[in-house]
C-alpha positions as CSV (number, residue, x, y, z in Angstrom):
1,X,60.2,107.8,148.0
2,X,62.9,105.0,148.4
3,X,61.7,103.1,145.1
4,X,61.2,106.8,143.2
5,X,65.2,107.0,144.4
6,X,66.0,103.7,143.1
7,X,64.4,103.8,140.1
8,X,66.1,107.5,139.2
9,X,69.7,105.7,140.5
10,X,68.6,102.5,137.8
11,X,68.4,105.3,134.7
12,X,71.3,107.2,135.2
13,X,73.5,104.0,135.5
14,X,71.7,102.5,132.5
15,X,72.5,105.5,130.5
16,X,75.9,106.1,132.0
17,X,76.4,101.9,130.7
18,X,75.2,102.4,127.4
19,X,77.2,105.5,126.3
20,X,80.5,103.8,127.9
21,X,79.6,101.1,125.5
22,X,79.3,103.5,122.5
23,X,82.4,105.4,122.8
24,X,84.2,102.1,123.3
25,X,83.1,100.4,119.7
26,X,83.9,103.6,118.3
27,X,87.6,103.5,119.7
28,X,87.5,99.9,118.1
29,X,86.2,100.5,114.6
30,X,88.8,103.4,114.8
31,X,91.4,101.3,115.2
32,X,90.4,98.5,112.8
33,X,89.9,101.2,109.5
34,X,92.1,100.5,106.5
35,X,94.3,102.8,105.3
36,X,93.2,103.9,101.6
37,X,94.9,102.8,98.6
38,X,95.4,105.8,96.2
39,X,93.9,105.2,93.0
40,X,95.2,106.5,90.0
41,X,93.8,106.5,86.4
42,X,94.8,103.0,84.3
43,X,97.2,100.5,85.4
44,X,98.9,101.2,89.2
45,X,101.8,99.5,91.4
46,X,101.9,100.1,94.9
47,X,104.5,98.0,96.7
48,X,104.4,97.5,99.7
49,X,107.7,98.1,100.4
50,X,110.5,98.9,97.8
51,X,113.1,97.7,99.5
52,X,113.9,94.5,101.6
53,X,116.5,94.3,104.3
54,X,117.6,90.6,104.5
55,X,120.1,91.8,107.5
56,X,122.9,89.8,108.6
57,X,122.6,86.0,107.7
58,X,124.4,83.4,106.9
59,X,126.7,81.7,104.3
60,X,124.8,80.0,102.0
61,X,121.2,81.1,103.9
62,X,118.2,81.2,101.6
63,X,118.2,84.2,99.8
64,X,114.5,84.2,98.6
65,X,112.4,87.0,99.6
66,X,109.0,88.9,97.8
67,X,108.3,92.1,96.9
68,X,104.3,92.3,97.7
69,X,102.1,94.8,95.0
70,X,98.9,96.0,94.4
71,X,97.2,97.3,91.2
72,X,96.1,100.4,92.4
73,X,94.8,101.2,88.9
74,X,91.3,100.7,87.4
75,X,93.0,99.1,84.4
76,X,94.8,95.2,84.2
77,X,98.9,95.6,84.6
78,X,100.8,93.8,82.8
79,X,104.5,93.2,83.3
80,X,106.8,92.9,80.6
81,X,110.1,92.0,82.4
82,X,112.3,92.0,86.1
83,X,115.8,92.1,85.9
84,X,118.8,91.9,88.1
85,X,122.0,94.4,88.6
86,X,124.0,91.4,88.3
87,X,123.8,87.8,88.1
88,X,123.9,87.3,91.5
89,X,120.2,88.5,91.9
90,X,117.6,86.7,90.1
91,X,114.4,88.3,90.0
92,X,110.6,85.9,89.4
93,X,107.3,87.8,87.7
94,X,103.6,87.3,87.4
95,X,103.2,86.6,83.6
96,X,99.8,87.2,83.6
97,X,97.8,90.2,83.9
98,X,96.8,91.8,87.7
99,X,93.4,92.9,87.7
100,X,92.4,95.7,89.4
101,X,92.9,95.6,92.9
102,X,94.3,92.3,92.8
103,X,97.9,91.5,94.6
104,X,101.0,90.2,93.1
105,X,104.8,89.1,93.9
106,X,108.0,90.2,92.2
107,X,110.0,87.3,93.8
108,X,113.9,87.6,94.5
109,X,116.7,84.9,94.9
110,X,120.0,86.6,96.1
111,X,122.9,84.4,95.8
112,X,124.3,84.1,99.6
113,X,127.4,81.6,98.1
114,X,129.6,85.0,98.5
115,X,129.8,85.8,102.3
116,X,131.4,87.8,104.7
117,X,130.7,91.2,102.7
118,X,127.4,93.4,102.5
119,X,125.5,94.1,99.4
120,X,123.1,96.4,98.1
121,X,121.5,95.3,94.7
122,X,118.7,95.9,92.6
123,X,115.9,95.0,90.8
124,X,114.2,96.7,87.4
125,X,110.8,95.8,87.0
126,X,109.4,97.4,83.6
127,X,105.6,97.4,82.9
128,X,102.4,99.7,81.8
129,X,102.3,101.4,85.3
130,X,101.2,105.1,85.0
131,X,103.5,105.5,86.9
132,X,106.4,105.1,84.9
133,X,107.2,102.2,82.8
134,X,110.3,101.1,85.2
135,X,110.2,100.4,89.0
136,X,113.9,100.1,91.0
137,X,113.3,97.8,93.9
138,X,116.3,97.6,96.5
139,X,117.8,94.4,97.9
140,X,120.6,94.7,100.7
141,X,122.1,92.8,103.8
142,X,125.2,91.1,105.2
143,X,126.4,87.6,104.6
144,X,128.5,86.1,107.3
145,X,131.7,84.7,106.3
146,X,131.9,80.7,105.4
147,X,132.5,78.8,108.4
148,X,135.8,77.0,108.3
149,X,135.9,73.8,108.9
150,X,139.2,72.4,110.8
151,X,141.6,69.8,108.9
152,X,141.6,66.5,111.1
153,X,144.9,65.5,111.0
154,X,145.7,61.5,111.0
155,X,148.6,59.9,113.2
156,X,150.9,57.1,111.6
């Protein structure tokens, strides 16, 4: 009777063991899924994000940041130019096609020479998205003010 007891106990913990298992890779591959791209019909852009906060930083910090894409298309897009409000943005382009559900970088170089002011600029990028054939992309922050440096003063 004791080992008919046992052996009944040895089941239901087994089973109790293997369905905790179970439910806890399904939490996990839950977790881990990718959220789906939407596809759309020729060339696509999907940034990322279409704007960049650089925040506050300082005079003269670098001002380089990217703009990540994705062709979300089924057909090769091809930019044909990235431009600037003004000339103190300075925008960088893939020259080359991006394949299908490749990734690409629409660089950015803010001057931070002018401090102590915010800005908000930004950046055009014209291609053969379906979308439209212009993208605005958004650039803003806060440069500190120069530091001053005090004038040493020499005795006679």
């Amino acid at each position: 009777m004791k080992k008919i007891l046992l052996l009944a106990m040895l089941v239901v913990f087994g089973a109790t063991t293997m369905n905790a298992q179970t439910k806890s890779k399904s939490k996990k591959a839950a977790k881990t899924a990718k959220v789906a791209i939407p596809k759309v019909e020729g060339a696509g852009m999907l940034f990322e994000s279409e704007t960049i906060d650089y925040g506050t930083i300082a005079h003269k910090a670098n001002g380089e940041r990217e703009f990540v894409f994705v062709n979300n298309g089924n057909k090769p897009l091809i930019i044909t130019g990235a431009s600037g409000s003004c000339g103190c943005t300075v925008p960088t382009y893939p020259k080359e096609p991006i394949m299908p559900g490749a990734k690409g970088v629409i660089g950015v170089k803010y001057d931070t020479n002018r401090g102590g002011q915010p800005f908000n600029k930004t950046v055009t990028v014209k291609s053969n998205a379906v979308q439209g054939d212009s993208k605005i992309l958004t650039i803003k922050g806060t440069i500190l003010p120069a530091e001053t440096t005090p004038v040493q003063t020499v005795k006679s």
